[in-house]
N, C-alpha and C positions, 0 to 999 in steps of 0.2 A: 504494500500500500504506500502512498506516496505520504512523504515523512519532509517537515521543514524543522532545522534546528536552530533556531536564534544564538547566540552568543555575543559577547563583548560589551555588553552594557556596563553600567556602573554609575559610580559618584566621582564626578567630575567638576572644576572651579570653573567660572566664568572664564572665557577664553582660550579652554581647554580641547583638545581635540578624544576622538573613540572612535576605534574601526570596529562595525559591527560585522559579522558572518552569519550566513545563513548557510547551512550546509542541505543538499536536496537529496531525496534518494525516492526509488516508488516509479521515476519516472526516465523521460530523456530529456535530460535537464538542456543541454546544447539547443535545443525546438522551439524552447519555451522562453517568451518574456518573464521578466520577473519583475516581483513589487515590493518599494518598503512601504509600511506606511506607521502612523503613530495615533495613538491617543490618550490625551492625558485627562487626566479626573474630569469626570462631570462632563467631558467632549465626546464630538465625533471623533470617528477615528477619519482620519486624514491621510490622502495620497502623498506622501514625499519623498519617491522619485521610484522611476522606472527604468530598464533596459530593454532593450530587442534581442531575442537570442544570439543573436551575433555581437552585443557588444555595440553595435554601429549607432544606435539613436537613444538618446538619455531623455528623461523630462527631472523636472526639479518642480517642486512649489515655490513658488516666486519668495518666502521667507526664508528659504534658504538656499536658494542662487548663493554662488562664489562661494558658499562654505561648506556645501555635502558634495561629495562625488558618489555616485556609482558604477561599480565592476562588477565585472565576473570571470570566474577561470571556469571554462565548461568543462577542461581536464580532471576539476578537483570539485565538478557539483556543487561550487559554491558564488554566489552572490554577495558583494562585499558593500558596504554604506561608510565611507569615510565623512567624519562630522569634524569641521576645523570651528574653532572662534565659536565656541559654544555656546549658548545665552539661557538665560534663567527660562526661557519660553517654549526651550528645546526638550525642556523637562517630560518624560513623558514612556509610556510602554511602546516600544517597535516590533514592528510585526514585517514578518515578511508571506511573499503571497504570490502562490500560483495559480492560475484558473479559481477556482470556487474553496481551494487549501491554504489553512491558514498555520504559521506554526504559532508557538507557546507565548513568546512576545519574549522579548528582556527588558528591564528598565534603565531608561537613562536619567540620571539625577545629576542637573546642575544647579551646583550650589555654592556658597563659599561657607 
């Protein structure tokens, strides 16, 4: 069955950077777009950013343009969310997501 695993979350200072992972398994990870998205207390959960299985086309949520990148190595079924210049705003459960699957989330906590 297709399996997502979140990692790299944590407690982080204002300006701080966290590479998050999503490792996939279940499926052919290389075919398939992938998503992060987030939601903090009391929110929706929110699209923050996507890939095309190749790699080739990214989207961002305009609050964090220039500071999240997304990757992925289809060699190693993983989906990577690089978060630079962190903000108290960023605060929040990440999720990663394929088709209709969703994995466990990690939490990111920035704080000072």
């Amino acid at each position: 069955q297709v399996q997502l695993v979140e990692s790299g979350g944590g407690l982080v200072q204002p300006g701080g950077s966290l590479r998050l992972s999503c490792v996939a398994s279940g499926f052919t990870f290389s075919t398939e777009g992938m998503f992060w998205y987030r939601q903090a207390p009391d929110e929706e959960r929110d699209l923050v950013a996507s890939i095309t299985s190749a790699g080739d086309a990214t989207y961002f949520l305009d609050s964090v343009k220039g500071r999240f990148t997304i990757s992925r190595d289809n060699a190693k079924n993983t989906v990577y969310l690089q978060m630079n210049s962190l903000k108290s705003e960023d605060t929040a459960v990440y999720y990663c997501r394929r088709r209709d699957n969703w994995g466990q989330g990690t939490q990111v906590t920035v704080s000072s």
